[in-house]
C-alpha positions, 0 to 999 in steps of 0.5 A: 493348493495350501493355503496359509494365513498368517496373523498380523502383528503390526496392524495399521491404526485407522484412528487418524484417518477416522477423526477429522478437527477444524484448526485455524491455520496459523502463520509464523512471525516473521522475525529479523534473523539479525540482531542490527540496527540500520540506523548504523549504515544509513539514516532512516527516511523521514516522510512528510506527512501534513495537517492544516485547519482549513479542513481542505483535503489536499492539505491534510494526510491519512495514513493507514494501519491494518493487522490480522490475528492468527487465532481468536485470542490474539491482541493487537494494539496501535501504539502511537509514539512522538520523538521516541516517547509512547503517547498513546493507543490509537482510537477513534479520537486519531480518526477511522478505527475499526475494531475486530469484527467491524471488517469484513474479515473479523481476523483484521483491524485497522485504523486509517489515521487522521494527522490533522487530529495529531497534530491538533492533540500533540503538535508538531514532531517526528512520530511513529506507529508500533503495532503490539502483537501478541500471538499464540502467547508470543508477543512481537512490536512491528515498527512503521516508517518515521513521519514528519508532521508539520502544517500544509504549506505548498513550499513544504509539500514541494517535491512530494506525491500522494498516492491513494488506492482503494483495494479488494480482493486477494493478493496471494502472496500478501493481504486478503482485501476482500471485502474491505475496499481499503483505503490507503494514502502515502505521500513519497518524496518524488515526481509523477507527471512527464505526460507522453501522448500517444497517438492510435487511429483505425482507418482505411484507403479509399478508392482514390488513395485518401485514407478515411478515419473510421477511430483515432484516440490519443492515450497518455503515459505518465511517469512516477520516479520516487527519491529514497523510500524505505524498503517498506514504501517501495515494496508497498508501491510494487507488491501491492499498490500497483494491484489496486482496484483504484489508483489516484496521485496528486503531484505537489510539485511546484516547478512542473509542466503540469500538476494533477490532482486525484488523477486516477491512473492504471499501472502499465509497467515497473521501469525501475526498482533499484536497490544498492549495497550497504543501504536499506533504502531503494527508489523506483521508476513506475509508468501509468495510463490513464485509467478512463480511455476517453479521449477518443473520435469515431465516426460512424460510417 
């Protein structure tokens, strides 16, 4: 046998399997890829958002802001703007600022702002949040929903629903929330409430055909139907509030069988998420159940 070596005038580089570099994974900015105003073929949704100096929970409004960095040098700034006029940057003087490094994950920061103390510095008016991001040298303005602000009265809140949540861990299409328990607040123009009661038992037929109750319980079923929200509101309730770690709705609504305050409730089905043509707004029709299953009668036999 011959054997013949020839010599290997392509040699493979091993240098790229040899080295090894810890990067920060960097995510783009997502960006309209239309140049369009929505103002030209439906008017924005203004939501209300109330103050009042009694100090009273139930009649003063948070809402709240929260950003991450991709790498360590990126800026974020919350800018607060009345009627289209910039008014100023977001502090602890607007209520819950939380600076990078002050959560649990030291890429984000956030700020839980207090309308009360808006409207005790700037007063009644239409305002909006531009958060000013500069990322890996691009610079990108993200733009909130309108708010109303004007002073609680119970005609004004008339007709509304406040939504409050409290999130941890990882929404794997969204935010990463472990950690933090973040707290979020929204108050939609809409109606929660149509308690339905359900009746569910566990028995058995005794000898003389008389059925024993051993477990009987009665669960509600709750319906929350939104007005017109901004798609940024009802994606919110959708893709993330409904996955909350706690859920609590306040019913403002003054006509109404019954009218519930802080219920804490757990997400059992999304009846509606309608969308139309030629409008960027949409409405939704969710279910709820209590989340404490108490109202409960066993008999221990």
């Amino acid at each position: 046998m011959i054997t013949t070596t020839f010599s290997n005038t392509r040699p493979a580089s091993m240098g790229l399997m040899a080295v090894k570099q810890e990067t920060t994974m960097v995510k783009p900015l997502e960006e309209s890829f239309i140049d369009y105003c929505r103002c030209l073929c439906a008017c924005p949704v203004v939501l209300r958002v109330f103050a009042h100096d009694s100090g009273n929970e139930f009649k003063n409004d948070k809402t709240a802001f929260l950003q991450r960095k991709t790498i360590a040098t990126d800026t974020v700034v919350f800018k607060l703007y009345k009627d289209g006029v910039f008014l100023d940057n977001l502090d602890s003087t607007y209520g819950d600022f939380y600076d990078f490094g002050d959560l649990a994950d030291p890429y984000l920061n956030g700020c839980l702002l207090h309308w009360d103390e808006v409207y005790d510095l700037h007063g009644y008016g239409v305002y909006q949040i531009i958060t000013s991001l500069t990322s890996i040298g691009t610079a990108i303005d993200i733009e909130s929903d309108y708010f109303e602000l004007c002073e609680y009265t119970d005609d004004r809140a008339d007709g509304t629903v406040r939504i409050e949540t409290y999130q941890n861990g990882y929404i794997l299409s969204g935010t990463d929330y472990t950690g933090l328990n973040w707290y979020q607040q929204h108050r939609l123009p809409g109606w929660f409430g149509d308690k339905k009661p359900t009746f569910e038992t566990d028995n058995y037929l005794k000898g003389d055909r008389e059925i024993s109750q051993i477990q009987d319980s009665i669960r509600n079923v709750y319906t929350l139907e939104t007005e017109l929200l901004p798609e940024s509101l009802l994606n919110w309730i959708t893709y993330d509030g409904l996955l909350s770690n706690r859920i609590l709705i306040t019913d403002y609504n003054l006509c109404t069988f019954e009218r519930y305050q802080k219920l804490e409730v757990y997400p059992e089905s999304i009846d509606d998420f309608s969308t139309f043509r030629r409008t960027p707004n949409g409405l939704g029709r969710f279910k709820f159940t209590d989340k404490k299953q108490n109202i409960l009668k066993r008999n221990f036999i």
